[in-house]
Each structure stands twice: as C-alpha cells, then as structure tokens.
C-alpha positions as CSV (number, residue, x, y, z in Angstrom):
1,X,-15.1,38.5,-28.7
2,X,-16.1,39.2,-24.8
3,X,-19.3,37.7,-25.3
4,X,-20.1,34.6,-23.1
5,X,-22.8,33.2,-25.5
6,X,-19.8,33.5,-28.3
7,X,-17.1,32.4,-26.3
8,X,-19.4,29.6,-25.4
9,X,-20.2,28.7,-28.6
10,X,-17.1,28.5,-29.9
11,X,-15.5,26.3,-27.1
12,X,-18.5,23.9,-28.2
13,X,-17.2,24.3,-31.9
14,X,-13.9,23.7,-31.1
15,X,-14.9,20.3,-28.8
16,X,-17.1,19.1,-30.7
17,X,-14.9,19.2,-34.2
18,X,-11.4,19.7,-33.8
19,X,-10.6,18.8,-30.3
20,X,-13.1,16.0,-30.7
21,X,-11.1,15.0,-33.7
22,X,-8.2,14.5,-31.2
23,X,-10.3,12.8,-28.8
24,X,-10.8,9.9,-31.0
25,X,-7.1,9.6,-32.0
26,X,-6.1,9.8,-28.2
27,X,-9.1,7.3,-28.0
28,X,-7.8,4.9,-30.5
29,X,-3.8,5.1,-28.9
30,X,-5.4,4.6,-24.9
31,X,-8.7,3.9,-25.0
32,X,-9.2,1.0,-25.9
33,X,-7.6,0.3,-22.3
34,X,-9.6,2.6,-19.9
35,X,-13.0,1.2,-22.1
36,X,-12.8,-2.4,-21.6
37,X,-11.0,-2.0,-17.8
38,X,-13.9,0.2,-17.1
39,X,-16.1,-3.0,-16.9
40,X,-16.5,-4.8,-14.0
41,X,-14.9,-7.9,-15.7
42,X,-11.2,-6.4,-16.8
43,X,-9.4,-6.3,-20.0
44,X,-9.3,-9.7,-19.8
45,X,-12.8,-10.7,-19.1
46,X,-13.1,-12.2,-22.6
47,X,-10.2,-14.8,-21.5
48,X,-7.2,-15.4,-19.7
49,X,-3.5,-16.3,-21.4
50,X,-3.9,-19.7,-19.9
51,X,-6.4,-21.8,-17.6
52,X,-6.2,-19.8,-14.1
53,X,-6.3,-22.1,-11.3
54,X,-7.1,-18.8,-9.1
55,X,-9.6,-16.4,-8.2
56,X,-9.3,-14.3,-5.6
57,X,-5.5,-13.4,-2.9
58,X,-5.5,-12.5,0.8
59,X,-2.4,-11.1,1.3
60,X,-1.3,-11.6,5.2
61,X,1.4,-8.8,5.2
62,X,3.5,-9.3,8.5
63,X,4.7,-5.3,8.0
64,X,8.0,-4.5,9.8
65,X,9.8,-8.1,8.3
66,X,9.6,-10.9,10.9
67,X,12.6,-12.4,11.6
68,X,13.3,-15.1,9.2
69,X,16.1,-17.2,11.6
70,X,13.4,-17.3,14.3
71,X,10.2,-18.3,12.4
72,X,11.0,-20.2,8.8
73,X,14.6,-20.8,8.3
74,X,16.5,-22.7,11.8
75,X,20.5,-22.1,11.4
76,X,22.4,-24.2,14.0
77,X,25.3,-22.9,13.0
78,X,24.5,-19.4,13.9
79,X,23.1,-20.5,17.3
80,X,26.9,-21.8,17.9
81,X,28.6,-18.9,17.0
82,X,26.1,-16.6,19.1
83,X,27.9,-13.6,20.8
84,X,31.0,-14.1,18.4
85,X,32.2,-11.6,15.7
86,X,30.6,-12.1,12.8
87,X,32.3,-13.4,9.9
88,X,33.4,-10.2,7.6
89,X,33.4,-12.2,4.2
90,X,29.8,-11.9,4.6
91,X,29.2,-8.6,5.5
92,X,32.2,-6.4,3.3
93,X,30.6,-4.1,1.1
94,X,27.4,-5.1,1.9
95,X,24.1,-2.4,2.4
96,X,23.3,-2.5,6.0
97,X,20.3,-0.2,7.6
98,X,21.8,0.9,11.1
99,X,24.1,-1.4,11.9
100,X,27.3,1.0,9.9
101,X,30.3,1.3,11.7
102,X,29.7,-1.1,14.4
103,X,30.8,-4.2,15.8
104,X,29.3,-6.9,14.2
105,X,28.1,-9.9,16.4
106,X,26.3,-13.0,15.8
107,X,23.3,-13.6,17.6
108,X,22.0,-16.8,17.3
109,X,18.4,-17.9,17.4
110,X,16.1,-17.3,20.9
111,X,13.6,-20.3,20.0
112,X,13.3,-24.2,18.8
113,X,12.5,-25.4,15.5
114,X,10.5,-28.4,15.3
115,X,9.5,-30.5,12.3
116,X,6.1,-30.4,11.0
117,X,4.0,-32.5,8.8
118,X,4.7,-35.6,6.7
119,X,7.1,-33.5,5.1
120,X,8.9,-32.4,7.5
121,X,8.8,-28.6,7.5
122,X,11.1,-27.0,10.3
123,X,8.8,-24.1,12.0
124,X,9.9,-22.1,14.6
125,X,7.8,-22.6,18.4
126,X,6.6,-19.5,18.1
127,X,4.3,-20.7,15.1
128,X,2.3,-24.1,16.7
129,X,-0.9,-23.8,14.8
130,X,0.9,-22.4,10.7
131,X,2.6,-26.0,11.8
132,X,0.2,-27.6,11.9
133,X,-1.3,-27.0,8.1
134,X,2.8,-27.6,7.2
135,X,1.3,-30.0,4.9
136,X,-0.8,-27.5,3.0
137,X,2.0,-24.3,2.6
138,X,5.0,-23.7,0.5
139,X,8.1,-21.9,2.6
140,X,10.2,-20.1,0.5
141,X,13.7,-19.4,2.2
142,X,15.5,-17.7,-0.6
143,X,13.7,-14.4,-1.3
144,X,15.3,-11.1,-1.9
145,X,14.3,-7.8,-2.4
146,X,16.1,-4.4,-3.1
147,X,15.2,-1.8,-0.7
148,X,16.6,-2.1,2.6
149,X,14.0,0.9,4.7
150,X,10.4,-0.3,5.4
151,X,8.5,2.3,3.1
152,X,10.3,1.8,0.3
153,X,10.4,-1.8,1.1
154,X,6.3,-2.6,1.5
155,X,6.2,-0.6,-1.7
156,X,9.0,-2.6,-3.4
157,X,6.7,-6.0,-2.7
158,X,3.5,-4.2,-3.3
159,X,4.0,-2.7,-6.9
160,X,7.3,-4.3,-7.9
161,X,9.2,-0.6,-8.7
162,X,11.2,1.6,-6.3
163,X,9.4,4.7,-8.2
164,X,6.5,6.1,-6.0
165,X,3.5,6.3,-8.1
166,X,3.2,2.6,-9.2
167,X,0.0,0.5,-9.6
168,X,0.4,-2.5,-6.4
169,X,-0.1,-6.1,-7.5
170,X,-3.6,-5.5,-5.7
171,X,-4.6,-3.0,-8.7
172,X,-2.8,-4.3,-11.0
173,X,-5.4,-7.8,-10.4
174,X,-8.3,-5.8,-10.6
175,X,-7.4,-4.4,-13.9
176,X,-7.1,-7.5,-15.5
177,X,-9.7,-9.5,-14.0
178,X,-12.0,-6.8,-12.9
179,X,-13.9,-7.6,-9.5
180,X,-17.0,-10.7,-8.7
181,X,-19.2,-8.3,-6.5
182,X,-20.1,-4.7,-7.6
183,X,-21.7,-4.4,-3.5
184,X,-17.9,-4.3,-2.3
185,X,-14.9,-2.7,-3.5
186,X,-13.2,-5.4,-5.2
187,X,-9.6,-4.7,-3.3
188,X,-10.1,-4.5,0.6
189,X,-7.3,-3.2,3.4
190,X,-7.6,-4.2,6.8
191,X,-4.7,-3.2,8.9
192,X,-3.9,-4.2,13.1
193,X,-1.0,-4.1,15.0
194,X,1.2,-4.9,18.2
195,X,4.2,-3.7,20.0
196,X,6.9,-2.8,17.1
197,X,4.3,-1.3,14.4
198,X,5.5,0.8,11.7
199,X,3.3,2.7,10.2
200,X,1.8,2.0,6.6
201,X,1.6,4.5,3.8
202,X,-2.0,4.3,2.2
203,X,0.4,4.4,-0.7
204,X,0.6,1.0,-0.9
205,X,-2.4,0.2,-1.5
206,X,-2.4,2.6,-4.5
207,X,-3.5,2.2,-8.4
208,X,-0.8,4.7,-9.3
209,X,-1.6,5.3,-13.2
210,X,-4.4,3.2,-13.4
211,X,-7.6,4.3,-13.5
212,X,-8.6,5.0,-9.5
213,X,-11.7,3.2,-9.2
214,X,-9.0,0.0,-9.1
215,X,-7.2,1.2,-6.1
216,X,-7.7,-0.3,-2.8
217,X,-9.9,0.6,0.0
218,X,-9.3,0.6,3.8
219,X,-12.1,-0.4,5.6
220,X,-12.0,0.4,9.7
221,X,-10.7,-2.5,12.0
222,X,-12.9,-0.7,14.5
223,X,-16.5,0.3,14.7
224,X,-18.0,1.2,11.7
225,X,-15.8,-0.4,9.0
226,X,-16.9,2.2,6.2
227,X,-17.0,6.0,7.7
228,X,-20.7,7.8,7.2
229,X,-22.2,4.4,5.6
230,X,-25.6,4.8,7.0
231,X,-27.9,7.9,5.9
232,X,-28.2,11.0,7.7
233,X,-31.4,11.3,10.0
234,X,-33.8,12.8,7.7
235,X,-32.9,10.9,4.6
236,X,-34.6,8.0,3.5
237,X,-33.6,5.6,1.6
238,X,-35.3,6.8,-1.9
239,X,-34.4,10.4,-1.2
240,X,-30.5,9.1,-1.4
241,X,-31.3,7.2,-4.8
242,X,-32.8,10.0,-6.5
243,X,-29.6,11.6,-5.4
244,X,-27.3,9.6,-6.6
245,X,-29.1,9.2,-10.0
246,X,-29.2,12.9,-10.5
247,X,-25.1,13.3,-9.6
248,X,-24.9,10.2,-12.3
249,X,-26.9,11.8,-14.7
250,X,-24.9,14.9,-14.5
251,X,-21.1,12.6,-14.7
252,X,-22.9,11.3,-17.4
253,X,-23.7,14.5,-18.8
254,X,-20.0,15.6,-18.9
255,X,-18.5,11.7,-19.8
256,X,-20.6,12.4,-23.0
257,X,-18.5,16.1,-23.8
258,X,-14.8,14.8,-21.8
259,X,-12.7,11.9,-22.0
260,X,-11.9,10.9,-18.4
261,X,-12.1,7.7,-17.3
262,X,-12.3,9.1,-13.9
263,X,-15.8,10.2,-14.7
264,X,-16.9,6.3,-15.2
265,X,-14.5,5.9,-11.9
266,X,-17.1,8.6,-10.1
267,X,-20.5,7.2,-11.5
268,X,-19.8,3.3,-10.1
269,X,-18.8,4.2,-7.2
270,X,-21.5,6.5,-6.4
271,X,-23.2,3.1,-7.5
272,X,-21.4,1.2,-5.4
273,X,-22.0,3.5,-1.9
274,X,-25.1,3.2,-2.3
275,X,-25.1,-0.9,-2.5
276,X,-22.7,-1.0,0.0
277,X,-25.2,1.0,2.9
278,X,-26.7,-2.5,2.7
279,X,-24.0,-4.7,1.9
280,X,-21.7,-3.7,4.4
281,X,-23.1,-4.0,7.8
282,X,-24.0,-7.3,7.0
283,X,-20.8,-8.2,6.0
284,X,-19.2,-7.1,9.4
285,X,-21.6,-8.8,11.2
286,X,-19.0,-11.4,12.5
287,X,-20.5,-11.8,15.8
288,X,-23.3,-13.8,13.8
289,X,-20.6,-17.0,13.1
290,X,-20.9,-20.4,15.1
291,X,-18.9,-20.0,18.4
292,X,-16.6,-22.5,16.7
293,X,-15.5,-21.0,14.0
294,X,-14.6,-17.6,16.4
295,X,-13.2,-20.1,18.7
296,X,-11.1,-21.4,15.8
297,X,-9.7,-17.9,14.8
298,X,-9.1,-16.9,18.2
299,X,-11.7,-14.0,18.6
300,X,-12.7,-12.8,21.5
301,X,-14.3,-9.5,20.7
302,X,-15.8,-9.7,16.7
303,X,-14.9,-6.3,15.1
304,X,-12.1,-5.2,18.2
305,X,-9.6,-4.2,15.2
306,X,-7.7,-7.5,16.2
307,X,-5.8,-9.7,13.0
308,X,-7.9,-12.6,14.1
309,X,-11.3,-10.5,13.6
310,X,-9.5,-9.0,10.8
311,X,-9.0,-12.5,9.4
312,X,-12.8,-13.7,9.8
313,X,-13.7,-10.9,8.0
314,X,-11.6,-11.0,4.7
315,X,-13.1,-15.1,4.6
316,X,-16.2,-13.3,4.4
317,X,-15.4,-10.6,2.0
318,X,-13.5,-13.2,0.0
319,X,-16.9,-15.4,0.1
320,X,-18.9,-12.3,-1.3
321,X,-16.6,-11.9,-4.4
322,X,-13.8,-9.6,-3.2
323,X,-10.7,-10.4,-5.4
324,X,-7.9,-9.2,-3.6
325,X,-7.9,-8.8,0.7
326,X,-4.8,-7.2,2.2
327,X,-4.3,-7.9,6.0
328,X,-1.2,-5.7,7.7
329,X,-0.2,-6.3,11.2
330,X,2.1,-3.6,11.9
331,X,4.1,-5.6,14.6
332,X,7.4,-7.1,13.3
333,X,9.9,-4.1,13.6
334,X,11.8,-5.6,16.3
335,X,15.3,-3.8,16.2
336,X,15.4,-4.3,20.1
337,X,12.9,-6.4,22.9
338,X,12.7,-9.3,20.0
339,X,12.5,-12.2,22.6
340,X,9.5,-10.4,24.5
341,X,7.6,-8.7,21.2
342,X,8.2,-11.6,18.6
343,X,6.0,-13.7,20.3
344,X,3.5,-11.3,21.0
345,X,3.5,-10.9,17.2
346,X,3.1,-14.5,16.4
347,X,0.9,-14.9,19.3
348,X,-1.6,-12.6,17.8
349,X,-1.4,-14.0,13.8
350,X,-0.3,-17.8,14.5
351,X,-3.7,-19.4,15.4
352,X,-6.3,-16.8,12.9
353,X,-3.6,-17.4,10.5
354,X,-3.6,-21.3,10.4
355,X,-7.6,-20.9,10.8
356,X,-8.1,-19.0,7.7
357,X,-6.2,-21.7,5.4
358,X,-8.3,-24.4,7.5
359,X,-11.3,-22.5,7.2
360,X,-11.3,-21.9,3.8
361,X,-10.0,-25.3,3.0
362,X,-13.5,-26.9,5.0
363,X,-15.3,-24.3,2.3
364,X,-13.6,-25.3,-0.4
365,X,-12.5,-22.7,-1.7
366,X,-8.4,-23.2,-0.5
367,X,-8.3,-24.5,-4.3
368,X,-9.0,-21.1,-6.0
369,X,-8.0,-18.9,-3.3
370,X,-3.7,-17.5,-2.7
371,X,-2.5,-17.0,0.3
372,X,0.4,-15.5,0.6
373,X,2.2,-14.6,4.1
374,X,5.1,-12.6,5.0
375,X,6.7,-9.0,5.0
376,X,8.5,-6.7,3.4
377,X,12.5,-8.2,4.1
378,X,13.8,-10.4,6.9
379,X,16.4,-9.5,9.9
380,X,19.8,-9.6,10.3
381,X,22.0,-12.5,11.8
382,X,23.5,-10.3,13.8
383,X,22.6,-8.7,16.6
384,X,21.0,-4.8,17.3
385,X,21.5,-4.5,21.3
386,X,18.4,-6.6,22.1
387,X,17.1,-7.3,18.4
388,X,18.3,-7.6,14.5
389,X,18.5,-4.6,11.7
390,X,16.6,-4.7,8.5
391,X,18.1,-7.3,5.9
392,X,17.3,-7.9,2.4
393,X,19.3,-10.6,1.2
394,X,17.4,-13.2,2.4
395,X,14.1,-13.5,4.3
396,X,11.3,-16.5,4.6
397,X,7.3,-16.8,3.5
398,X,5.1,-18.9,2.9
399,X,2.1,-19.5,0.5
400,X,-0.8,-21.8,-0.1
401,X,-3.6,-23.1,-2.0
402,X,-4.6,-22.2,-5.8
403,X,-2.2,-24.5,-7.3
404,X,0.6,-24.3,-4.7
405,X,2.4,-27.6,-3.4
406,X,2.1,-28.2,0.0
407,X,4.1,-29.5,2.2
408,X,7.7,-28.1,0.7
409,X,10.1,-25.6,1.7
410,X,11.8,-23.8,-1.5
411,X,15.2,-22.4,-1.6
412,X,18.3,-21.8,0.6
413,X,20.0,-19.7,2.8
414,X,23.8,-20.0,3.5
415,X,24.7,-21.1,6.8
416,X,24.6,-18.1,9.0
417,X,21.1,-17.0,7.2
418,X,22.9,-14.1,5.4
419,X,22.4,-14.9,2.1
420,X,19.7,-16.6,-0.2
421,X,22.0,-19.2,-1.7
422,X,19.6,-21.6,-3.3
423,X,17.2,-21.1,-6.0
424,X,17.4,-17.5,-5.1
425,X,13.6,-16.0,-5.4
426,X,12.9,-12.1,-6.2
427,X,9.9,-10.0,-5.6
428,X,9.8,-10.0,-9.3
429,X,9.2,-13.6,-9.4
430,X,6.6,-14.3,-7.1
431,X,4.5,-11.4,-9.2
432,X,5.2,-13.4,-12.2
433,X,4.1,-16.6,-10.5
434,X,1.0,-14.8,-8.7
435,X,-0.2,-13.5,-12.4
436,X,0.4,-17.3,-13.6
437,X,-2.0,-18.8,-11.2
438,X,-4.4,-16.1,-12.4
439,X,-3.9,-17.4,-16.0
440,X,-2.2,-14.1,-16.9
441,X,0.9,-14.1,-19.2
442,X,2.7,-11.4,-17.1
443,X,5.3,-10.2,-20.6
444,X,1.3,-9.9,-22.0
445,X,0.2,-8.0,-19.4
446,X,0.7,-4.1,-19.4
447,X,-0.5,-0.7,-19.7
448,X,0.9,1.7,-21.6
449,X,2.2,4.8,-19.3
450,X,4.2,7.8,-20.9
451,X,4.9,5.7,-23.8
452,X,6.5,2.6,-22.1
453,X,4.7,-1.0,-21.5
454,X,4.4,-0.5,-18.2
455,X,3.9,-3.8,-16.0
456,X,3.8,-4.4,-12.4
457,X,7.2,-7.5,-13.0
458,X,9.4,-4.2,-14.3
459,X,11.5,-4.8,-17.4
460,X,13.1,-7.2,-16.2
461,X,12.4,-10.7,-17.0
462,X,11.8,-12.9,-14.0
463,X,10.2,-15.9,-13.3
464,X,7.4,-18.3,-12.6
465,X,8.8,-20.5,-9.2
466,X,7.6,-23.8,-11.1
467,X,8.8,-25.9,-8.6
468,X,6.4,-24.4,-6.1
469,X,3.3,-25.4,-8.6
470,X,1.3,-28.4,-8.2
C-alpha cells in the first residue's frame, strides 16, 4: 500500500470514476455558470433581459464624500441659521460618526450656488465647468446609504452588502456581459488624490465569489501603468510566447484532470499579459493627443498620476473596449480646513470631469457610455471645528448619458440638508437602474453562492429611478 506507482494509480482510479462522477453532478448544480462566464462574452452573451441602451461605465468616485450642501444641494435656510444650535428633532437618535456627545451647531454653506443650463440646475461655484454640461447630467439629491465609516461605506456602494467578500457592481458587469477587448483587462482602477485622501482598500475593487479573472485591475497613475510589462533584457519576444504556451499547455493539462475555474482564470490571463506588452504602452501614450483635447482636460503633465490624466486615459481605455473604468480621487475627507481643501478638490476634478462627458459626447459615444459621479455618503449640516462629519442620510450625485435625462435634478432634501425627503434613492436602486441600462433584469441576475441567489441589489427589492430615464 506504500507504493507510489499504486498510490498513484489509484488516486487516478478514484478521479477518473468516482470522484469524476461527482465532478459532473457539482458540474451540472454550478457549472453551467463558471462555463459560459468563462467566455469573454458573459452569461448573457446570447442576449440581454431587455434592449440595453449601454455599454460600457466610468465610475468618477469622489472617495471621502464631498460635501453635498456645498456642491449639489444649496440650503438657504441653513446658511441663516449658521453658528446656531442645531435643531435636535433632527438629530435625536440619529447615527452620527464623531460628532457624539457634542454641541451640535449649524454651519451654513462657505460658497454660492448659481443656476445652470436651460433647466436650471443650481451648482455650487466650486463646480464652473460640471455646470456647464448641466444640460447633459441628472443630480440626484436624495440618496442614502447605510454605513456611516468610509471603508465600509466605498464597499457599501461598490458591492451593494456590508459583508466583506462581495462581488463590486464592476465584477458583477463583467460577469454578465463579459469584456469587448481581450488586449485589456475588461475592469480598470485608476486612483489620484489631494489634501484629505483616505485611503482605498483594493477590496473594492474585488470579484469576491466570482470567478477572479472578473475582478478589477489597478493600473499605475504614475510611470509605467502595468509593473514588469516590458520583457527582461535577454528575452525576445518569441522566447516569451513559447513560454507562455508551455505554462498554458500545462493549466491545460491539469483543467483536463480538476474542476477550477481558476485554472481557465490563469490561462487568459497569461493570454492577456502577453497582448497587453503591446497594448498597453500604446494605450498610455496620452502625450500623443491634440494639444486641445489636453488643453480641454486640464493636463499639464500626460501620465503625472493627476485625475485629469487619469480621466484622458479611461476615454481611451473605454475607446479600446474596456467595460467598466473606476477613477478615485482620494480628496473629499474634509472633517476640518473644508473652505481651503474643497476647492482644491474640485479644482482638480471640475474641468477633466466636464471634459470627459464633452469629450465623449464629440465621439459619440455619451449615448452608450454611464457616467456616474460621486462618493461614498455626504457631510453633515453641522459643523466639525473647521469642517462637517460623515453623514448618510442624504448626499448628492450626478450621472449622465446611456439613457439618462439631462438637464434634471431628482429628489429632495429637507431644509437643513439632513435628510433625503423626496423620492428617497438607495444604493440599492441606482444598482437596479445601472443593470437596467445594461438590459439586465437585476431579480434575473444572480449567482448562486453557498446555496442562496446571490445578487449584487441584496434581497431586497429596490428600484429602477424611472424618472431619471429618457
């Protein structure tokens, strides 16, 4: 029985008939998922639940939670009860981040709101050039969210669960529709930042139980945006192929004798280094666009980490059949200096912000493409020394193109700015109403993950913002 050749032998009995015979019932209960998501195309390659009107997100992620009463959502009334107590009826019983066992004082608003296209839209100053393409975005003024600490927040609006571990909306995309390029990873992470940055957990970005090869990947804001992408000195170019189809031909070896989708996750994306040694440096080659266009974005220095470098670069990712582009500027945590770091922050998104939309709308591809801009919860109406606390009940964003109306504000806060009070909007309905633009049914989209229908809306059952939809 000590015999390697036997104890070999047998373990290739036992695969190959009885364990194998358990492969193909696991195969029949899961497979079926992992098989057709390991295509490029997605489970639902063969068809959407309804006519998508998008293709592709960039996700503008303003990490730290801009202040919502100083960029989206003007409250007079605030402003005239600045350096009062604040009323109590709002605040009793409510979850507050640091401000326990204080005094609670309003502090009204440091900058002017001015009205901005033929609709209207009140923008903060701090936001000139996102007011002038008023006419193209949708602000929503009544989201909500549940977790009150930035982590847990940014996770919250990424994956839709509190529970670490979850797939993000980025992966949870990929999965359905698969990606349009197989030279780039088809989820892309760019991150800058300014005075206030918080750092960001490359959790959120995950795939969580999904299979990894849907996850996202953070390319460098600086230098070399993929680490070791060139070959060594001494390796050529065909000496690295018949590398990489010898490590395939081994994963495909053991893919043949194990059921692991991670194996299929190894061999493309062995496949897709190698594409990318050539795709990539011509994709950061941002220093090759008209003076006009880096003019319009505001960049200075192509490839300095910058958001407005990081900007030109997702339109060009996007152009090359990237699906989903995550830009973070950690520079909105501003529990004290808000009237001197705010408008750094906005100074450094406003204008590549507005470009992007513009830019893409000259392209055409505004129509297919979601933009959606904001953070993780807004800031308090009251006062922190010289800033505002975390707040959840009510923060702004804004979105645009792919089937959303320009040109309207959506929702409500109460007076003072406390509350969402108007056609109240949850994380878990702008998922629902992201998956719709894609054409995706989201109580039809799920994965099945320790015996529950797992889906990135929760079990609850929100919904599509309709009034938003052109």
């Amino acid at each position: 029985m000590s015999d390697p050749l036997l104890s070999l032998n047998r373990r290739s009995f036992l695969n190959k008939s009885f364990a194998g015979l358990g492969g193909i019932a696991l195969s029949q209960i899961m497979g079926s998922q992992f098989a057709r998501a390991e295509q490029w195309g997605g489970i639902l390659s063969g068809g959407t639940h309804i006519a998508p009107r998008a293709k592709r997100v960039i996700h503008l992620c303003m990490a730290g939670g801009p202040s919502h009463v100083d960029s989206f959502d003007p409250k007079p009334e605030l402003n005239k009860l600045h350096g009062k107590p604040f009323p109590t009826s709002f605040t009793q019983g409510q979850q507050l981040a640091q401000l326990q066992n204080t005094v609670l004082k309003a502090r009204g608003s440091f900058v002017q709101f001015k009205k901005y296209g033929q609709g209207g839209t009140e923008i903060s100053d701090l936001f000139p050039h996102i007011g002038s393409v008023a006419d193209d975005i949708c602000v929503i003024r009544s989201m909500h969210t549940e977790q009150i600490n930035h982590d847990p927040a940014q996770a919250f609006f990424n994956s839709g669960s509190i529970v670490k571990g979850r797939p993000c909306m980025g992966s949870w995309l990929l999965y359905g529709l698969g990606s349009e390029t197989n030279e780039l990873p088809g989820y892309v992470v760019l991150l800058s930042q300014s005075a206030g940055a918080q750092p960001v957990s490359s959790r959120q970005w995950s795939a969580g139980f999904l299979p990894s090869k849907f996850q996202g990947v953070q390319f460098q804001s600086k230098g070399n945006a993929v680490h070791y992408v060139g070959n060594p000195d001494g390796v050529c170019q065909s000496a690295q192929r018949q590398m990489i189809d010898e490590v395939n031909r081994l994963n495909g070896s053991l893919a043949e004798q194990t059921y692991d989708p991670e194996i299929a996750t190894r061999i493309s994306q062995y496949e897709m280094a190698f594409r990318m040694q050539s795709s990539v440096p011509e994709l950061t080659a941002i220093d090759n666009e008209p003076k006009h266009i880096l003019d319009m974005y505001g960049v200075n220095n192509a490839g300095d980490g910058s958001f407005a470098s990081n900007c030109l670069l997702a339109r060009r990712m996007l152009e090359r059949g990237v699906r989903f582009v995550q830009l973070y500027h950690r520079g909105w945590d501003h529990h004290s200096n808000i009237e001197k770091d705010m408008p750094t922050a906005a100074r450094l998104t406003d204008q590549a912000s507005a470009a992007l939309l513009k830019d893409l709308k000259q392209r055409g591809m505004l129509d297919d493409t979601l933009i959606i801009w904001g953070g993780e919860f807004g800031r308090t109406p009251m006062g922190q020394g010289s800033g505002r606390d975390h707040h959840i009940n009510a923060f702004s964003l804004w979105l645009a193109g792919a089937g959303i109306q320009g040109g309207i504000v959506h929702g409500a806060t109460d007076e003072l700015g406390y509350n969402a009070v108007e056609k109240r909007t949850s994380v878990h309905d702008l998922h629902a109403t992201m998956l719709h633009l894609f054409g995706i049914d989201y109580n039809r989209f799920s994965y099945k993950f320790q015996g529950l229908d797992a889906r990135l809306t929760g079990v609850e059952h929100p919904s599509v913002i309709k009034d938003i939809l052109s």
